[in-house]
N, C-alpha and C positions, 0 to 999 in steps of 0.2 A: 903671133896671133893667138889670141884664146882658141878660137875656132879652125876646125882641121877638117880636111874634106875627101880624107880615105875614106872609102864604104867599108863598114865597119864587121860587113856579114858579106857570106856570098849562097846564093840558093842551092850552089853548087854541094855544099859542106851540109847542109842536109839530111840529103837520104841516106849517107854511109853512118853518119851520129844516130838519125832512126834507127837504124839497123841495129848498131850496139845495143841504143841503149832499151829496144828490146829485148835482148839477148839479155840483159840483168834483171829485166822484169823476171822474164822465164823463168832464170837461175833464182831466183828470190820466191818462185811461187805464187806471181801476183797476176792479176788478169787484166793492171792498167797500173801509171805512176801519173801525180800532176805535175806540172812544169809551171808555175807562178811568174810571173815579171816581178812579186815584189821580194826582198830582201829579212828579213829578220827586225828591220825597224819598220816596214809595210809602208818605206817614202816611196814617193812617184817616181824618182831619179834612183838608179843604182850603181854604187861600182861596177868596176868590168870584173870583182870575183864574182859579182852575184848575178852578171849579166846571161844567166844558166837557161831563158826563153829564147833570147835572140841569137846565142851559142847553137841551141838546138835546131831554130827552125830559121832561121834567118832573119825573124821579123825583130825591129829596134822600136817600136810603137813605145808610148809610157804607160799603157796600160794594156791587160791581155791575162790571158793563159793559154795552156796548153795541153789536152787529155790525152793521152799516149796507152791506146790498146793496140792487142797484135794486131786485129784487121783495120785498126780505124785510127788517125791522127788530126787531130781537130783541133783547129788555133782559134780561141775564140777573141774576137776584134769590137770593137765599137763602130760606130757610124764616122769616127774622123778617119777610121784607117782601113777602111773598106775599097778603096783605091790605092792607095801606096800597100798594103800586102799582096797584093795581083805580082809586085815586082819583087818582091823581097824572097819569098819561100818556092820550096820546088813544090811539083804538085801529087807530092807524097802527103803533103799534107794537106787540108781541105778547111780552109776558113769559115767559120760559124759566127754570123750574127748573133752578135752578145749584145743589150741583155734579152733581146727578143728568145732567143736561146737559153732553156737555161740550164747550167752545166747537169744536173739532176736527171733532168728528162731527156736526154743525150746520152747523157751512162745509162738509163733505165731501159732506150732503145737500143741500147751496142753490146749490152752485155745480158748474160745468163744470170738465173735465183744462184749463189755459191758462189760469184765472184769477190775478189779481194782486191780492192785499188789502195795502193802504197800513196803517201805523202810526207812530205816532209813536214812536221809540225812546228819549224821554226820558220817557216814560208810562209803559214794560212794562221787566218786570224780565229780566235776562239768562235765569232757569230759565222763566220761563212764555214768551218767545220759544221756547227750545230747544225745551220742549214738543209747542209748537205747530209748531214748523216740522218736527219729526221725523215728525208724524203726516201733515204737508198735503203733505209732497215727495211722498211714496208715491203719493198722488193726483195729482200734477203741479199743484199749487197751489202758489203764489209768494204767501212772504210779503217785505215792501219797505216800508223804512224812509222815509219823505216827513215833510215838514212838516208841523207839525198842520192838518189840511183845518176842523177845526170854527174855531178861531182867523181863520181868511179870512171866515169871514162875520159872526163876531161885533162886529158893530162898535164897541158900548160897553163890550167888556170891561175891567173893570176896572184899574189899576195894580198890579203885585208888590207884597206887603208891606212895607211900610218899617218894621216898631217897630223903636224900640233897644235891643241885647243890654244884659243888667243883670248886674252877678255875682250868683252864688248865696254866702249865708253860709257860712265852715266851719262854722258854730257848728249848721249844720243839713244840710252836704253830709257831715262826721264824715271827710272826707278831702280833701285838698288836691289840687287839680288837677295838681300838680305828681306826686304822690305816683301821681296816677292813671296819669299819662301812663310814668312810670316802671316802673308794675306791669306794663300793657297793653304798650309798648314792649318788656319784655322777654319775655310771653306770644307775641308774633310772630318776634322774633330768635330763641327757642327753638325756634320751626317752620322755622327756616331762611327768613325772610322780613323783606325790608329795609324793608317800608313795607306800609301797610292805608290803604286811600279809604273815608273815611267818609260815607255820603249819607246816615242816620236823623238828624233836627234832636235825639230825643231822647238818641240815643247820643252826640252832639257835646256836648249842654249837659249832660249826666251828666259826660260826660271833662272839659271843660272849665272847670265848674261855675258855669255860664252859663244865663241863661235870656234868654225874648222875650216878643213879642205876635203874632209874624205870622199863629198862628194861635187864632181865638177858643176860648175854654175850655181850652189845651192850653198854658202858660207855653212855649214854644220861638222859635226862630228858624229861618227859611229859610238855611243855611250845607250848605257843603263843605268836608271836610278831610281833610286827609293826615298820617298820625302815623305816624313813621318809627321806625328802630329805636333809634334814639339817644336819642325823649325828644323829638325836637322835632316841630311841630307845621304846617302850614300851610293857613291858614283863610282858607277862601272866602266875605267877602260880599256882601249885597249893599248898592251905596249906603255912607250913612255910618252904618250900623248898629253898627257899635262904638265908638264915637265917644266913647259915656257908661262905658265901661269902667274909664277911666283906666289906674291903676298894679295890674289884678287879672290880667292876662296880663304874663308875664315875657317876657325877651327871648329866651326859647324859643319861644312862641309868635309865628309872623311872620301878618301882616294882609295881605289883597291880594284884589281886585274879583273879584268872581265868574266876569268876562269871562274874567279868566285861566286860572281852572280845564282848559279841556280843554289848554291850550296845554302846562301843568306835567303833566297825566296823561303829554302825548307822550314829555314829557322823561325821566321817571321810567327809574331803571333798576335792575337787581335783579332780586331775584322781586318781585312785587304781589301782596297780598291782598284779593281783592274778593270782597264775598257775593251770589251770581248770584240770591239769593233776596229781596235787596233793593235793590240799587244796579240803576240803570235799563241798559240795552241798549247806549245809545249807550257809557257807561263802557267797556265793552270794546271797543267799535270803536278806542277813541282811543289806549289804553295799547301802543307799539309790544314793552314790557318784559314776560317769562316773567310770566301774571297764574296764582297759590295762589284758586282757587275755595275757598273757605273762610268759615264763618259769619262777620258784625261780631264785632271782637271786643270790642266794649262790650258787649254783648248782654247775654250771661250774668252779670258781675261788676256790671252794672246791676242787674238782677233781682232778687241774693244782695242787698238790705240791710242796712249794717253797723248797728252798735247803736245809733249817734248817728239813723239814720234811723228804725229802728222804733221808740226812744222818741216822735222826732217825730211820727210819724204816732201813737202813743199818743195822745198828746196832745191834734190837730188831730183824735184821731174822739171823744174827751170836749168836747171843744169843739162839736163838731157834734152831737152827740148831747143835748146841752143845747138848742139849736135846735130841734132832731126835735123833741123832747119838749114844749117851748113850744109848738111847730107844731100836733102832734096834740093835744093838749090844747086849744087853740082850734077843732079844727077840727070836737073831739066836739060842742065847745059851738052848733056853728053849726044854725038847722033843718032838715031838709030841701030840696030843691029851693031852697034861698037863695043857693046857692056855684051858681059857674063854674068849668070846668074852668081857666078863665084867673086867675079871682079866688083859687084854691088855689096856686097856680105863683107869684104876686102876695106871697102871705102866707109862704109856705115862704123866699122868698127875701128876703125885709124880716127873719125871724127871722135869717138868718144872717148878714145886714148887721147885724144889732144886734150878733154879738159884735164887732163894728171889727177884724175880724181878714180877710176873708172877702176873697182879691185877685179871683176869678172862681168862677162856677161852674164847677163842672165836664165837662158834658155838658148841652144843653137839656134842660131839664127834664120828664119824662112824665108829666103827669097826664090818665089815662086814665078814663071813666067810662062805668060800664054796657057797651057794646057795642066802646066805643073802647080800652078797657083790651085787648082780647083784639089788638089791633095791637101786636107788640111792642114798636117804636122810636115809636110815636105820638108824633106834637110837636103840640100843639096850636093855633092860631092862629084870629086872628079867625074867619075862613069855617067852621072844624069847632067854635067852642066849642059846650059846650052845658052843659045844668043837671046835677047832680048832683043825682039823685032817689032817693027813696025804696025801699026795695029793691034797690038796687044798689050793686056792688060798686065801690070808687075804687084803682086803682092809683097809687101816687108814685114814680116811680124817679129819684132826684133826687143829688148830690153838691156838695161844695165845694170849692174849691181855695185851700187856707192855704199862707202859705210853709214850715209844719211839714210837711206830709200832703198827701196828696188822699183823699177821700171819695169812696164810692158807695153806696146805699141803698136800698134798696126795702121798700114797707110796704102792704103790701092790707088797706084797711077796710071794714066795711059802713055804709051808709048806711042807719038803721033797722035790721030783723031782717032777718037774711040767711034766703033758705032753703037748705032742707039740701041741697041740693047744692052751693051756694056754700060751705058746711061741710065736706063731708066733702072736696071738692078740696081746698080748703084744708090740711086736714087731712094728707094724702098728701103735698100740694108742702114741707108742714113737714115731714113724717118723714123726706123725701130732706134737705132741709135740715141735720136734727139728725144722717142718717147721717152727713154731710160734714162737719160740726163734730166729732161724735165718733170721726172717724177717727183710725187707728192702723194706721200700716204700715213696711212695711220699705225701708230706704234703695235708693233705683234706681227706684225704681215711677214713674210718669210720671202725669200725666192722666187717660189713656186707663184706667187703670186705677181709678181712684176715681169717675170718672165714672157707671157704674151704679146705684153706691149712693144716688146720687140719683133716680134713673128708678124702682130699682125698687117701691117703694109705688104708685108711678104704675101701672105695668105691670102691678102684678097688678090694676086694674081697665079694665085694656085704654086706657091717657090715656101720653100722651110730650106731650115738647116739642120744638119745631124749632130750638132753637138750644143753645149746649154751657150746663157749666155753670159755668162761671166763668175768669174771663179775671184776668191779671194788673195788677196797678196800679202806677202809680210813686209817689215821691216828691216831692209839687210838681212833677207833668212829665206824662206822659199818665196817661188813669185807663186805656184800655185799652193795654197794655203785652205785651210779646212777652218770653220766650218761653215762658214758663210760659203753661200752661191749664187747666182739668177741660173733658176734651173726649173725645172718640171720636178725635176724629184726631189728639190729642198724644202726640209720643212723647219731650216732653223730660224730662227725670228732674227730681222735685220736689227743692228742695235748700233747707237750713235760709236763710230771710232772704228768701223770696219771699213777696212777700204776693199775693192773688188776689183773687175774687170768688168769694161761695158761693150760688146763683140759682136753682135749679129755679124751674119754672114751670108753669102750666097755661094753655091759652087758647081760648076755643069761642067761632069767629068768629060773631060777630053778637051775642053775647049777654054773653059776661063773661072776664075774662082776673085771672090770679094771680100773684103772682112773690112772694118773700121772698127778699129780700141780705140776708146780713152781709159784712163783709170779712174775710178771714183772714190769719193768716203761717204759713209755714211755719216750726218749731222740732224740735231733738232730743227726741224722747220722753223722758218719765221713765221711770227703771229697774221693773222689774215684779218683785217676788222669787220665785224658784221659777220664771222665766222663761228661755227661752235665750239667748245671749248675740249674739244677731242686733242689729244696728242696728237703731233701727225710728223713725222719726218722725208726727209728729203735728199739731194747728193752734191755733193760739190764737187766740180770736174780740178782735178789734177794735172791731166795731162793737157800741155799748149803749145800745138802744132798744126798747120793749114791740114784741110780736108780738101784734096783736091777738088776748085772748082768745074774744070773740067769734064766731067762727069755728074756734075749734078745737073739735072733738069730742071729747071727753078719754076717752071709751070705745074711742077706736079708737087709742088712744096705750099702746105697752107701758110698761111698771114703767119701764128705763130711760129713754125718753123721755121719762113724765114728768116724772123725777126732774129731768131737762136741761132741761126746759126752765123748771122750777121754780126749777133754783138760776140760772139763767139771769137770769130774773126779777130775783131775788132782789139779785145782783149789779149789774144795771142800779140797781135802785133805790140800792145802796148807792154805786155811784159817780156818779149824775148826781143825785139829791135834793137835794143840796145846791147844787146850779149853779144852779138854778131857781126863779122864782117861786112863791108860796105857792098861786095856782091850780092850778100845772101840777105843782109837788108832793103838792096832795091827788089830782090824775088820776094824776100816775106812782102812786101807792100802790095805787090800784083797779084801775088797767093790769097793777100784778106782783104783786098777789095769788093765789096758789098755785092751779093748777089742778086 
């Protein structure tokens, strides 16, 4: 199985790690160290060298830190992981709501005027440094770049990842790497900038059209590169990771050890363009050359989709969705209390191995039950399984990663009769759903702005959720993807060829948690007659899989609604029936029968 269900941490391991790696502070002079979840390339997912958060405190969250003074140790969490850290860390350390919290004003309360906080500045990014130091100087706090202090004590930390970079198909990147480096190349010379440092492993193997292993679930590699204006290229890796490439980089593309990287930043001259919102700290120590603070510029032209890619991911979510469908359809079949949350996670991913297409999952798998569901990122594993019983609700949030597509999914069912509260949430978290699939809006609008349409069913019975509602996805590369969002705090304008995540959710700790995904893209609206002549765009649903009828209330569904969610139905059936076995096509027929 891709998926393993060791715990990966124990709360236990801890407070003896506190203790040292205060003990370096001290010996170092410092009066706190940070601890980062992220890595040197600032991805969501990390190896287990760089896994130096969840080493420390226990916690495995994808996102966090960690401020480490003598008297105070403060894990700071988001709103998905406000319940799963209660289990994870000893209570040497003390969880802080982030970003309600902000790290600044935290140090400002814990420490004295003459303090010195240690970091590593190959963990923090150049704008959350800036941040932080604009706010700590004012107080006479010193922040000071050191060696990783958790590293000194870790003694069996692991080896750097070694996979080897692989090319990516044209037949499914829809553009040649060449082609890219040409477009991108001249997006920088027209800024007036001779060269861009690239540190996102996903923006390198997008430009490049390259992939890896280094990190599980996520096809990338560990690399640095520098794409200048002319088109040519120079890539940083590590080891003999390109080794298996052969003749798929041209003799624009030059090869050289990762060692070399800061030595080539020094050299650099020109202007540079670096994005202080993702290349690490030390980057700008090294570059003696004029540095254009300026987004990646793969960023965006990642995101936009060309056609060869969204058929593929077409494609890779009928594929998976013939899976789903097998899946649930077995799993109607199963008794009560017979399944494990481990034994569902088991079957889900046998189904997707069966199409022979299936290179990795996409994200651990979440199968939540009853009380565990309402933890948003729940990973299951031996110490938390437990039975899936009767009257309770089963969350799936599961994905696959094809060389067509990436997948992401979620499907809340009952086990037995739900009751009506397990209904009418339900209920709610679909109508935010359906607003966001049935959106229609005008060109420029951001995130931030569609975002409500999902909450509000919620809201008018006083229920939110703690985290946004949909995040971006790539192409065979990460599922969670920058810069598109449906969030409160995005403000990048959606643009035709992004595909995202569509999520609302509900979740009442201790007792039952809700989520329905589909995946979307962003396209030009069709014309409206008798309409103004405004741009407006719209989303085309991806993902085609039953939403349990079962838990929907069909009395609290308007006309429109139902009508969507009918032909909705209606549509699944007609594209995946035919992929399927004869059992799992007489369940798809009773799954999309008209509510």
């Amino acid at each position: 199985m891709f998926q393993t269900f060791t715990a990966s941490t124990s709360p236990d391991d801890g407070p003896p790690r506190l203790a040292a790696l205060r003990s370096v502070i001290r010996d170092g002079g410092l009066s706190g160290f940070l601890v980062p979840r992220a890595d040197a390339h600032q991805g969501e997912y990390v190896a287990p060298r760089d896994a130096r958060l969840a080493w420390l405190t226990g916690f495995t969250g994808s996102a966090g830190f960690a401020a480490i003074l003598a008297d105070h140790a403060g894990v700071f969490i988001d709103g998905r992981y406000r319940v799963q850290i209660k289990s994870q860390v000893a209570d040497v350390f003390t969880p802080v709501p982030w970003p309600e919290t902000k790290l600044a004003d935290w140090l400002i309360e814990h420490l004295e005027a003459g303090a010195v906080v240690g970091y590593d500045d190959w963990l923090h990014t150049q704008s959350e440094v800036d941040r932080l130091q604009d706010r700590l100087e004012a107080q006479d706090i010193t922040l000071k770049p050191v060696p990783n202090l958790v590293d000194r004590n870790w003694e069996d930390q692991p080896d750097p990842p070694s996979g080897k970079i692989i090319p990516y198909p044209l037949e499914f990147a829809g553009e040649s790497h060449a082609e890219k480096c040409k477009r991108i190349a001249a997006d920088i010379a027209k800024d007036g900038q001779d060269a861009a440092v690239l540190t996102l492993p996903d923006s390198i193997a997008w430009l490049l059209n390259i992939r890896g292993t280094d990190i599980e679930r996520n096809p990338v590699a560990h690399a640095f590169a520098i794409l200048h204006k002319d088109a040519t290229v120079d890539l940083y890796v590590y080891g003999d990771k390109a080794a298996d490439l052969g003749d798929h980089l041209s003799d624009d593309i030059r090869l050289h050890p990762v060692a070399a990287f800061e030595e080539a930043l020094a050299a650099l001259t020109g202007t540079i363009r670096v994005d202080p919102a993702t290349a690490p700290a030390r980057i700008f120590t090294k570059i003696t050359a004029e540095i254009a603070r300026a987004d990646d510029p793969c960023i965006l032209p990642k995101a936009c989709k060309n056609a060869t890619e969204i058929e593929g991911t077409r494609i890779a979510h009928l594929r998976d969705a013939a899976a789903m469908v097998e899946f649930l359809a077995w799993l109607d079949a199963q008794p009560a209390g017979s399944l494990t949350e481990i034994a569902v996670v088991k079957e889900l991913e046998a189904h997707r191995r069966a199409t022979n297409m299936l290179r990795d999952i996409s994200f651990e798998t979440i199968s939540g039950a009853g009380p565990n569901a309402a933890i948003v990122h729940y990973r299951v594993t031996e110490d938390t399984d437990r039975a899936v019983n009767e009257g309770e609700l089963l969350l799936v949030d599961s994905g696959g990663q094809y060389i067509d597509g990436t997948t992401d999914i979620t499907r809340t069912v009952p086990i037995g009769m739900p009751e009506p509260i397990h209904r009418s949430c339900f209920t709610r978290v679909l109508q935010g759903m359906i607003a966001i699939s049935r959106a229609r809006f005008p060109k420029g609008l951001a995130g931030r702005d569609l975002d409500a349409l999902a909450r509000f069913p919620l809201w008018t019975a006083g229920l939110d959720y703690d985290h946004g509602t949909g995040h971006g996805v790539g192409t065979y590369l990460s599922v969670h993807e920058g810069p598109q969002r449906i969030s409160r705090i995005s403000d990048v304008a959606l643009k035709p060829g992004m595909i995202l995540s569509n999520e609302p959710g509900y979740y009442r700790e201790g007792a039952f948690g809700i989520r329905i995904e589909n995946l979307i893209v962003v396209r030009e609206a069709s014309k409206i007659e008798g309409a103004d002549a405004r741009e407006m765009l719209d989303f085309e649903t991806l993902t085609f899989v039953p939403i349990d009828r079962r838990l929907i209330v069909a009395e609290m569904l308007s006309p429109d609604e139902r009508a969507w969610i009918n032909a909705y139905h209606q549509t699944v059936f007609d594209k995946i029936a035919d992929s399927v076995g004869a059992e799992a096509r007489d369940w798809l027929e009773r799954a999309t029968a008209p509510v």
